[in-house]
C-alpha atoms as a printed R data frame, in Angstrom:
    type eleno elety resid chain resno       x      y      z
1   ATOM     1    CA   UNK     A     1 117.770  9.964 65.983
2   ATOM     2    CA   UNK     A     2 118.097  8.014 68.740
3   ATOM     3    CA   UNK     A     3 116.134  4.792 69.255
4   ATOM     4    CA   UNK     A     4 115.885  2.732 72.247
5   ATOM     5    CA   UNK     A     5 119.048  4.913 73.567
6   ATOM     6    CA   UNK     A     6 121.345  4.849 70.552
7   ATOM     7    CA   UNK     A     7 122.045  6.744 68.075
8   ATOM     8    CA   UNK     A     8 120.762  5.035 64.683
9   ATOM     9    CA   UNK     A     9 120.556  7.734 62.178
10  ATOM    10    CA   UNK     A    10 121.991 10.659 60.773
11  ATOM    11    CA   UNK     A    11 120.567 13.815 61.992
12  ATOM    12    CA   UNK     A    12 117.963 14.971 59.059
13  ATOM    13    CA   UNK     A    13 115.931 17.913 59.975
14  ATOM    14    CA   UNK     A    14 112.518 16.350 59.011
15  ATOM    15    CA   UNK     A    15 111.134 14.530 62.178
16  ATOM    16    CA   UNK     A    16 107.596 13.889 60.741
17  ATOM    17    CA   UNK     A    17 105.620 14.825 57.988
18  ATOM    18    CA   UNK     A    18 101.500 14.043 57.751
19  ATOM    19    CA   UNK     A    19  99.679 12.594 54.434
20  ATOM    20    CA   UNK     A    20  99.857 16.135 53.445
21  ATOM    21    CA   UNK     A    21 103.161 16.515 53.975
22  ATOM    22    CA   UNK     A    22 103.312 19.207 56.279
23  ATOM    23    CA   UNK     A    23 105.962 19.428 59.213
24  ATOM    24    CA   UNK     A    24 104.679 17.992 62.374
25  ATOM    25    CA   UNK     A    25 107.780 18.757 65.443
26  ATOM    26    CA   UNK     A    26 108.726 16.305 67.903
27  ATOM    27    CA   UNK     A    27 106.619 16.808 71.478
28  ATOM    28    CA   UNK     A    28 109.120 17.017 74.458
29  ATOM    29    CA   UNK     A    29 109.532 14.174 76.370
30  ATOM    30    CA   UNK     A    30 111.140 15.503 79.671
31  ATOM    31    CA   UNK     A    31 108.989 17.563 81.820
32  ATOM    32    CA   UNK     A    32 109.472 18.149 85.486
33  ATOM    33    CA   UNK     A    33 109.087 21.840 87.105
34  ATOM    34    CA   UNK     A    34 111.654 23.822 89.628
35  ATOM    35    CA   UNK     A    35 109.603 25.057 91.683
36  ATOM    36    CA   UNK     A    36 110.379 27.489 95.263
37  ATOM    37    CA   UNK     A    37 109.946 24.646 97.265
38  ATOM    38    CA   UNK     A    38 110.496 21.855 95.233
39  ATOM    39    CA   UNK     A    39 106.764 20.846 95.308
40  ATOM    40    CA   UNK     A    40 105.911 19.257 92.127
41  ATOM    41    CA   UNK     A    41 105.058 21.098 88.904
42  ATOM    42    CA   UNK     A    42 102.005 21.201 86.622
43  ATOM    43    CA   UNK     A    43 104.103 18.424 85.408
44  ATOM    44    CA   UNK     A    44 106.189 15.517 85.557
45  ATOM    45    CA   UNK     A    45 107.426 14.493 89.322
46  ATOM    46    CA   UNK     A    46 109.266 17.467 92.136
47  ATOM    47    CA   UNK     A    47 112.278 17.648 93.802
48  ATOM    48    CA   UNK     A    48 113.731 20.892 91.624
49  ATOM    49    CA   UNK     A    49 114.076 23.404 94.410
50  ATOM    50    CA   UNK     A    50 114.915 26.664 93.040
51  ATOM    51    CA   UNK     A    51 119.000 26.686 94.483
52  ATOM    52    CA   UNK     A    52 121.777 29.288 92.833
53  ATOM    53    CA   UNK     A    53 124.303 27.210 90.515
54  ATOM    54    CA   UNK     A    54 122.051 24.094 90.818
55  ATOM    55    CA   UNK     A    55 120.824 24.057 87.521
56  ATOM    56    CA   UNK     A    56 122.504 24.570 83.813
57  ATOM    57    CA   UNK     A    57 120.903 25.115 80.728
58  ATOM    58    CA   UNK     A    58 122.057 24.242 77.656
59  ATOM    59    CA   UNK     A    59 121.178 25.948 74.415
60  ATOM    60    CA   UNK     A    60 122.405 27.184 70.730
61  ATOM    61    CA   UNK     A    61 122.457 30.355 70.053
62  ATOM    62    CA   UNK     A    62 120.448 29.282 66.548
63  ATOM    63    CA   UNK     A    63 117.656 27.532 68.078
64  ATOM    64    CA   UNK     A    64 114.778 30.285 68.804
65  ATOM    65    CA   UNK     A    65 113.562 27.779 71.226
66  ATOM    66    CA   UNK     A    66 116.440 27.677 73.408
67  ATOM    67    CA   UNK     A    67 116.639 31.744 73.114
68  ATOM    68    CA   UNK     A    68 113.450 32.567 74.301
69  ATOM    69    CA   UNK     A    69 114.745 30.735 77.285
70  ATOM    70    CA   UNK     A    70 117.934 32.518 77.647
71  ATOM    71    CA   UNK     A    71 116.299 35.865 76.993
72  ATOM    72    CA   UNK     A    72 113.946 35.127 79.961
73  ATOM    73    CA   UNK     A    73 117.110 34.538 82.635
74  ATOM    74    CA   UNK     A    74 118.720 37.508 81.012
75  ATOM    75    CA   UNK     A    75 115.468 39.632 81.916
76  ATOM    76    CA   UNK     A    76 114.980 38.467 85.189
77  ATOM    77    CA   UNK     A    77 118.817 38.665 86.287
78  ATOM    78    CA   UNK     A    78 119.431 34.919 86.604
79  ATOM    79    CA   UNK     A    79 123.006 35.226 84.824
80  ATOM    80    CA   UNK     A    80 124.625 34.279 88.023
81  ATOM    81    CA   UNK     A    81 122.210 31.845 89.106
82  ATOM    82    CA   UNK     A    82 121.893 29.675 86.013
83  ATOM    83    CA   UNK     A    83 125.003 28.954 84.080
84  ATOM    84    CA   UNK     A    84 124.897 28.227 80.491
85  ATOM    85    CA   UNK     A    85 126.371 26.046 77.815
86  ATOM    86    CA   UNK     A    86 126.362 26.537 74.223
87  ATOM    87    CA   UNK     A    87 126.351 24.172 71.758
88  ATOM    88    CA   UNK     A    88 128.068 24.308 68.195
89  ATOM    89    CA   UNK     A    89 125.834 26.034 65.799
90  ATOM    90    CA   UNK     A    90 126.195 23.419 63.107
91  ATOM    91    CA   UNK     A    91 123.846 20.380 63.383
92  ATOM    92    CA   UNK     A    92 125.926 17.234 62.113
93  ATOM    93    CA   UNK     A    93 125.331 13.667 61.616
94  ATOM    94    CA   UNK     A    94 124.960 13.469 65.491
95  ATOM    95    CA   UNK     A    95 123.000 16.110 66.055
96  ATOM    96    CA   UNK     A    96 124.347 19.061 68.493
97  ATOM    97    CA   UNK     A    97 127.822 18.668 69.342
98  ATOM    98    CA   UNK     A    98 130.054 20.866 72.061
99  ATOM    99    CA   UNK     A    99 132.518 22.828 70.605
100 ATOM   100    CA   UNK     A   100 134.905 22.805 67.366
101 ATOM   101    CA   UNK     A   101 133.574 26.781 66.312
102 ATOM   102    CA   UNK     A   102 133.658 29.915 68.488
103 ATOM   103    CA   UNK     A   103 131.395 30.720 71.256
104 ATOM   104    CA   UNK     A   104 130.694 27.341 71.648
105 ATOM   105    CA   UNK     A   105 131.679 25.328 74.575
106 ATOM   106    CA   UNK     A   106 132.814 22.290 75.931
107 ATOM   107    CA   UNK     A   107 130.537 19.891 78.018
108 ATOM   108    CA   UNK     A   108 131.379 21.097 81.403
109 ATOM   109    CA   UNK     A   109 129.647 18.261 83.781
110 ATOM   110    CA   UNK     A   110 130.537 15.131 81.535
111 ATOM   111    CA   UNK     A   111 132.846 15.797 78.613
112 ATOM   112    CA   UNK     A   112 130.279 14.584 75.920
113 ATOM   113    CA   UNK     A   113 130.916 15.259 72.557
114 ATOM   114    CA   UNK     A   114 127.307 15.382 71.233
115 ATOM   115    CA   UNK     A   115 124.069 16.558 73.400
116 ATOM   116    CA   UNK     A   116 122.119 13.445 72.483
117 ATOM   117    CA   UNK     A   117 124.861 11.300 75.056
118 ATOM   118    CA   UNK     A   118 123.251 13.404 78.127
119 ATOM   119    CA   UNK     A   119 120.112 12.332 76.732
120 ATOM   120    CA   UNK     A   120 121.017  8.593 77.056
121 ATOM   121    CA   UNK     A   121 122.325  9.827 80.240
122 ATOM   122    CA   UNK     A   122 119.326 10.496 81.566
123 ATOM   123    CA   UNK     A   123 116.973  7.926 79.976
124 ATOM   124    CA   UNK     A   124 119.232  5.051 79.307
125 ATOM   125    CA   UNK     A   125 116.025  3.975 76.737
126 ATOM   126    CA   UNK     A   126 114.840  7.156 75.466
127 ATOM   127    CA   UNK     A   127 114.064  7.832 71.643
128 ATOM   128    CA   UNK     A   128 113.738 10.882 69.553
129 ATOM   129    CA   UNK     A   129 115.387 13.853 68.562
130 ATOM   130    CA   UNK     A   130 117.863 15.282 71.424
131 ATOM   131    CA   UNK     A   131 116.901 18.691 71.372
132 ATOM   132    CA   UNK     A   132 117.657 22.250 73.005
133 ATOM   133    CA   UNK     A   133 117.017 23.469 75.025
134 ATOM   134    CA   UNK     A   134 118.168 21.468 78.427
135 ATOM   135    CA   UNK     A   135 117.952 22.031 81.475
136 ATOM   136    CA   UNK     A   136 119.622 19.764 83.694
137 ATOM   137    CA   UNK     A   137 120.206 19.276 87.449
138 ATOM   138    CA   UNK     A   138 123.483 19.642 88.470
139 ATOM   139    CA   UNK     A   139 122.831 18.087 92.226
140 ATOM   140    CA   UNK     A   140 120.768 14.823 91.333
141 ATOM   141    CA   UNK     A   141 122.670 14.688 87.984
142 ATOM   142    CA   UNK     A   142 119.329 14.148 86.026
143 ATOM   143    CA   UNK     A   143 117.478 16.228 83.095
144 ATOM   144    CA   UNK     A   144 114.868 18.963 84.464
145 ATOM   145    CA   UNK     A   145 113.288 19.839 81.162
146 ATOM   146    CA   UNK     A   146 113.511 19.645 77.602
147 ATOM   147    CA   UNK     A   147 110.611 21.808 76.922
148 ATOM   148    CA   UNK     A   148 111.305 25.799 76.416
149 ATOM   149    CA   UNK     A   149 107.739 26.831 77.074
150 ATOM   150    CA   UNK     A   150 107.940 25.433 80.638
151 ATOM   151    CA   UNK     A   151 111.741 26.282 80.932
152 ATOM   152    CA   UNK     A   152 109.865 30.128 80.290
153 ATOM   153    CA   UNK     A   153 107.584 29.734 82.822
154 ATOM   154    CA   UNK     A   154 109.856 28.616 85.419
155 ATOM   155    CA   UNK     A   155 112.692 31.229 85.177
156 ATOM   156    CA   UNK     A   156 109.711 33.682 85.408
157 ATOM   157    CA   UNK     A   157 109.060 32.771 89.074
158 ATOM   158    CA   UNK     A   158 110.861 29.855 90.681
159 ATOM   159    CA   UNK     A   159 113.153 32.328 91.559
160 ATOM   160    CA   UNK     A   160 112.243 34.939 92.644
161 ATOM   161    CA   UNK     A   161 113.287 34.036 96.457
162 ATOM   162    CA   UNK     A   162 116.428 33.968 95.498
163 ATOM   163    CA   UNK     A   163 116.422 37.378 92.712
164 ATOM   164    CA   UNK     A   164 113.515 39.411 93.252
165 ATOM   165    CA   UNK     A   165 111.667 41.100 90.141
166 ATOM   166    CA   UNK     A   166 109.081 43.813 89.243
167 ATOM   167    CA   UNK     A   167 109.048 41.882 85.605
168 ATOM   168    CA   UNK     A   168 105.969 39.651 85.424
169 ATOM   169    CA   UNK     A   169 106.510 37.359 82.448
170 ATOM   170    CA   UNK     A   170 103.292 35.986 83.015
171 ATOM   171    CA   UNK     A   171 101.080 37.950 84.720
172 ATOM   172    CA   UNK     A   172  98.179 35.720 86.056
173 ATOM   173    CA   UNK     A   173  95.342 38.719 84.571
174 ATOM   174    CA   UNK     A   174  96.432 38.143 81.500
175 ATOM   175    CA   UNK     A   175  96.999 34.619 81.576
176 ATOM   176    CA   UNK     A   176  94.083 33.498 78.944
177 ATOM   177    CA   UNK     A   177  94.789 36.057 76.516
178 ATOM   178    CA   UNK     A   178  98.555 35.222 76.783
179 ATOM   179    CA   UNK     A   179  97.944 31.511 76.057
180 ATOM   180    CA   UNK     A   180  95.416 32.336 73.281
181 ATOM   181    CA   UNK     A   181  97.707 34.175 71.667
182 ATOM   182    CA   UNK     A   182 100.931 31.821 72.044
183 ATOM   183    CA   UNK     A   183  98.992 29.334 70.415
184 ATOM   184    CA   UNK     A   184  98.343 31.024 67.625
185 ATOM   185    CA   UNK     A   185 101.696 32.941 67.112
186 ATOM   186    CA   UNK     A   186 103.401 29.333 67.404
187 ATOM   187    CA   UNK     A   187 101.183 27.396 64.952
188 ATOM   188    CA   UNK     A   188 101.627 29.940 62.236
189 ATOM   189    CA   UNK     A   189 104.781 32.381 62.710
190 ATOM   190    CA   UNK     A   190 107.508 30.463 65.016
191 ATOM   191    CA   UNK     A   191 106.613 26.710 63.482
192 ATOM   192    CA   UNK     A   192 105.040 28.452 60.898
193 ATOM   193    CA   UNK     A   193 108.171 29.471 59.561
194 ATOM   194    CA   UNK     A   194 109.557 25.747 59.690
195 ATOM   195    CA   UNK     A   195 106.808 24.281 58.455
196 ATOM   196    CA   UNK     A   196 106.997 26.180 55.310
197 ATOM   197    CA   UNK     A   197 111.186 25.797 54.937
198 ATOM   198    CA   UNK     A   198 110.935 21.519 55.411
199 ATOM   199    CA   UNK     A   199 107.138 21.107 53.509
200 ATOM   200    CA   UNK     A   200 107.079 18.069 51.236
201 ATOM   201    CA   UNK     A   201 104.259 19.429 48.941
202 ATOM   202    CA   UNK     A   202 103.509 22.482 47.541
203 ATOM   203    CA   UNK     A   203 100.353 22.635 48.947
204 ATOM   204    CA   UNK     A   204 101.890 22.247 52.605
205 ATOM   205    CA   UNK     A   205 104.343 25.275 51.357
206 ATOM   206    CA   UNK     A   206 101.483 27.242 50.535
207 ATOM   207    CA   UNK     A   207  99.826 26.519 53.169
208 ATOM   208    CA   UNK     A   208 102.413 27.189 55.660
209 ATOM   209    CA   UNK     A   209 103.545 30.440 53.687
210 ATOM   210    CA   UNK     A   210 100.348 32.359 53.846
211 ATOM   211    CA   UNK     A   211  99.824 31.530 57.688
212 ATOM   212    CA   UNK     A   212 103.289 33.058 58.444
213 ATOM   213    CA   UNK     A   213 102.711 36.341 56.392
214 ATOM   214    CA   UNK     A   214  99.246 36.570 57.870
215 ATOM   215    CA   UNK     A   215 100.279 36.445 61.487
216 ATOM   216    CA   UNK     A   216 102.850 39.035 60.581
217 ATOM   217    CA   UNK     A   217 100.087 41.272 59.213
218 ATOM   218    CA   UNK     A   218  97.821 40.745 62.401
219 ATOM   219    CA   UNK     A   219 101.059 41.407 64.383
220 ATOM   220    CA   UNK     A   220 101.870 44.477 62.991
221 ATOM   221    CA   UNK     A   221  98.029 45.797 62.360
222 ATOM   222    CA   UNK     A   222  98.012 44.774 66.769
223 ATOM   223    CA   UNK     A   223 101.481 46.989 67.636
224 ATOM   224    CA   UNK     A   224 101.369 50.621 68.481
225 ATOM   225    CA   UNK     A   225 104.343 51.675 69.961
226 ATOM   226    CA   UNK     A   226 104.410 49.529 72.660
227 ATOM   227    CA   UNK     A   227 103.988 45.437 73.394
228 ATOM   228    CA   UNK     A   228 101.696 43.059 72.230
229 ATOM   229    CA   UNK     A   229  99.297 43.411 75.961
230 ATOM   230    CA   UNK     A   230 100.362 47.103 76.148
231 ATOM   231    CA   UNK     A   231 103.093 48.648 77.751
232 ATOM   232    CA   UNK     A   232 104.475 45.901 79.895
233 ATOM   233    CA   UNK     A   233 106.577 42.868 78.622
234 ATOM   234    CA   UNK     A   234 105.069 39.473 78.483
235 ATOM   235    CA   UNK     A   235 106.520 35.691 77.159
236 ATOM   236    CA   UNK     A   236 104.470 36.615 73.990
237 ATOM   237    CA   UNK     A   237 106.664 39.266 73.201
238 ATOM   238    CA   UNK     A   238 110.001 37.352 73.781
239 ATOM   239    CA   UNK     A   239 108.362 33.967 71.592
240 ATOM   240    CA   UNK     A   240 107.618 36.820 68.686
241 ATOM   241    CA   UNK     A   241 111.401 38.637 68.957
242 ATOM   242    CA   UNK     A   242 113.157 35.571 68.361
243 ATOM   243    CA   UNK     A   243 111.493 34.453 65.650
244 ATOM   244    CA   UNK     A   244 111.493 38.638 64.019
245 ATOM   245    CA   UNK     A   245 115.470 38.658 64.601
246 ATOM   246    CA   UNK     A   246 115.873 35.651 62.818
247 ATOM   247    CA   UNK     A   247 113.405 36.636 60.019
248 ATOM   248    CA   UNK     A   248 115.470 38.423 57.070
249 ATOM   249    CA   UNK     A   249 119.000 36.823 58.037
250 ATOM   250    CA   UNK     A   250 117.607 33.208 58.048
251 ATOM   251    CA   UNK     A   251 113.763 32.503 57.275
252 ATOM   252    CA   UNK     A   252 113.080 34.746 54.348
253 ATOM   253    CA   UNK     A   253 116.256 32.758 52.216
254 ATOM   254    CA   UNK     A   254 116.605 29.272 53.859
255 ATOM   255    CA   UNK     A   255 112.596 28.667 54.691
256 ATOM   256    CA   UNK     A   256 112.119 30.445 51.328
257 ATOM   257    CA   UNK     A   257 109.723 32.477 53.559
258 ATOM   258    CA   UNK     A   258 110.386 35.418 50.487
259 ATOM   259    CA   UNK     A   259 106.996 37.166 50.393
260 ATOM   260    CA   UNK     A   260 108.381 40.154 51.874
261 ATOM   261    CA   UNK     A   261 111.144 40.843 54.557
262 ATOM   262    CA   UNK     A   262 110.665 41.948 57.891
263 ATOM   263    CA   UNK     A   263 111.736 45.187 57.242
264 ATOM   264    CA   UNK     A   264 108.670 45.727 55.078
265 ATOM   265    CA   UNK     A   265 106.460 45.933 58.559
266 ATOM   266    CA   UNK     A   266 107.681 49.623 59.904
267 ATOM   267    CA   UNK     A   267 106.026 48.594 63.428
268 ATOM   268    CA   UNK     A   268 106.732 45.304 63.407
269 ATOM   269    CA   UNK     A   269 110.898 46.629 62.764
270 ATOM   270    CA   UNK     A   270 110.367 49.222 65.370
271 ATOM   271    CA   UNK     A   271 109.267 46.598 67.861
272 ATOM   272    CA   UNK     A   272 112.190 44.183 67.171
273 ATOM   273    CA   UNK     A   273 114.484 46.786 68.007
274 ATOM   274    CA   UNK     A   274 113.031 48.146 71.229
275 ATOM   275    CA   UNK     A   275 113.074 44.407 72.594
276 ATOM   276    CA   UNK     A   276 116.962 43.853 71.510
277 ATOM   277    CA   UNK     A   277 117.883 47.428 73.116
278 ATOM   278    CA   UNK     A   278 116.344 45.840 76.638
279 ATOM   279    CA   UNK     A   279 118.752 44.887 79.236
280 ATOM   280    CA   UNK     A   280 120.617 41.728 78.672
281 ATOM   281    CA   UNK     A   281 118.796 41.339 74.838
282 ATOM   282    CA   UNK     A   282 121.280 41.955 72.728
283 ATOM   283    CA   UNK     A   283 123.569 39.194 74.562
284 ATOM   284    CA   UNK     A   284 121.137 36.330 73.290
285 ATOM   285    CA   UNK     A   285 121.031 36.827 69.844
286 ATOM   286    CA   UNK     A   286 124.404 35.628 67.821
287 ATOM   287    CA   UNK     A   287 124.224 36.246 64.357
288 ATOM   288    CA   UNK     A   288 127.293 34.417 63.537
289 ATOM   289    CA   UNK     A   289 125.733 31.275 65.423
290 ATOM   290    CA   UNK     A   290 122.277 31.692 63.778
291 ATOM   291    CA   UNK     A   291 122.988 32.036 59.644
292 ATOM   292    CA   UNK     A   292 125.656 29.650 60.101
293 ATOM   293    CA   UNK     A   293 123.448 27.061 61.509
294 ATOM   294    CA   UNK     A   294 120.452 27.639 59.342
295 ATOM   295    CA   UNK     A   295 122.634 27.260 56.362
296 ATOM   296    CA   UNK     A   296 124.712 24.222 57.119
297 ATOM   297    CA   UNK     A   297 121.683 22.516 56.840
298 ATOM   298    CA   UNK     A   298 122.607 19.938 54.069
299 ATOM   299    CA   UNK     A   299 118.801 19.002 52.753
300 ATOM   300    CA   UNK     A   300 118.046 22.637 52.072
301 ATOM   301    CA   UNK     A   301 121.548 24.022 51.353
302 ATOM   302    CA   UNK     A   302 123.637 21.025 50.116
303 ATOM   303    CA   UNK     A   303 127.060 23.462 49.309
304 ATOM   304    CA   UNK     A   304 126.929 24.938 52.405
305 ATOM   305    CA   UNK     A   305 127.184 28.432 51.381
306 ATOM   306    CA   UNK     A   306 125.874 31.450 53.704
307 ATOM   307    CA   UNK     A   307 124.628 34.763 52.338
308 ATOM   308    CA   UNK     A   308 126.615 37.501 53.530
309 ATOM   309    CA   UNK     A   309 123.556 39.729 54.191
310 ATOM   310    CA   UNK     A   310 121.314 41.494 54.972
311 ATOM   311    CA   UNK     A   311 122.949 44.668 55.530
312 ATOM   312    CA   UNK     A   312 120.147 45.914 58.048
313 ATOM   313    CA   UNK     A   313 120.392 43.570 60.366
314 ATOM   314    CA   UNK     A   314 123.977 43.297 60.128
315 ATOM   315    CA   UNK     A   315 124.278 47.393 61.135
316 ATOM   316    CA   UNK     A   316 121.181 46.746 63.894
317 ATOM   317    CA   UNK     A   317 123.602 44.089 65.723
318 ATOM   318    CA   UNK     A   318 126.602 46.259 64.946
């Protein structure tokens, strides 16, 4: 945690709990917009044009935060426009570090060992969690945003100048029903799912349990054959894969999210798949990366041992 700038605590995976003691998650702090022009954003200040190899993003490969994001550049062809880092999958004392375990990498721009020193980079005073994913500005040297739905948003269009697209993340005609939606997927499948694995009470488990396996019911009662608006591919649809993907190999043992697995919803299985066989998918989601981090996690899994399963996913990924 870092307070005032420095580091001051070991990393525990708890931010904040209420009276109840449910799981409340850290709000991002950092929350400026590239834009075409560089015009300012809905917010935070402007001066983020959309320029090739201006920006980086940093993410882990466990985080289904920071994947949504790098599922979005994959789908709109921004590989060669937006470089990536990727951090070590295993959260430590200090929080994300670079390196030390495979398909992880260095800190290219500043050598730092641990992603909470850009933060201090950035905001010599800032305090909080130092999150994924990042993206930073490569030119002015500063942090763009911490803040994946906006990250989303801005890899859908910003640009397009630069890489045109016929995919519409966010298609303006559907932009109610896409938020309404979000909102609800978030509070009770992709926190949902956290908010049952780091509950302090029962009743915050229980709580947190039945709103995950209801949204999966609603989910798959909504799916036929297609997306979640139809036929054509929206955010909603990449904020729902990455928490699916993750379900059996992660959530179901480590959240103790063990009502039922994944692979009990036949449409809900169907749909995962058909989103990982799209163009770019499958080079987002890292297994390896994923069950490692989830189960290094000392406060829920204080040996450190990982599962070896489940088969089904394991043969999906091949």
């Amino acid at each position: 945690m870092l307070v005032d700038g420095k580091w001051t605590a070991d990393w525990q995976p708890v931010q904040k709990a209420d009276a109840m003691g449910r799981f409340v998650r850290q709000v991002s702090g950092f929350r400026n917009w590239i834009t075409p022009d560089g015009s300012a954003g809905p917010t935070g200040e402007g001066g983020f044009k959309a320029e090739a190899g201006r920006y980086r993003l940093y993410v882990a490969y466990i985080c289904p935060w920071a994947s949504r994001t790098l599922m979005a550049r994959a789908l709109k062809g921004l590989q060669d426009i937006i470089p990536v880092t990727v951090v070590n999958p295993v959260l430590g004392d200090e929080g994300w570090s670079f390196g030390g375990y495979p398909g992880a990498d260095e800190d290219p721009l500043h050598g730092a060992r641990f992603m909470h020193e850009l933060y201090t980079r950035a905001d010599p005073h800032v305090s909080g969690r130092a999150t994924v994913p990042v993206l930073w500005d490569e030119q002015r040297d500063v942090m763009v945003s911490n803040e994946s739905a906006d990250i989303l948003r801005m890899v859908d269009t910003a640009f397009e100048g630069l890489v045109p697209s016929d995919l519409r993340l966010y298609p303006e005609a559907l932009g109610p029903e896409i938020d309404a939606l979000n909102a609800e997927i978030y509070d009770l499948l992709n926190n949902g799912v956290y908010k049952a694995g780091f509950a302090s009470s029962q009743e915050a488990y229980d709580e947190a349990v039945d709103g995950v396996f209801d949204m999966l019911d609603r989910l798959e009662d909504r799916l036929d054959g297609g997306y979640l608006f139809g036929d054509a591919l929206t955010e909603t649809d990449i904020r729902t894969f990455v928490t699916l993907i993750r379900f059996d190999a992660a959530y179901h043992g480590i959240f103790k999210c063990n009502r039922r697995q994944l692979i009990a919803y036949p449409k809900l299985s169907s749909y995962m798949e058909r989103i990982l066989a799209l163009p770019g998918v499958r080079g987002t989601v890292n297994m390896d990366h994923i069950t490692r981090g989830y189960y290094s996690i000392k406060a829920l899994n204080p040996g450190g041992i990982r599962p070896e399963g489940p088969a089904h996913i394991a043969a999906l990924l091949g």
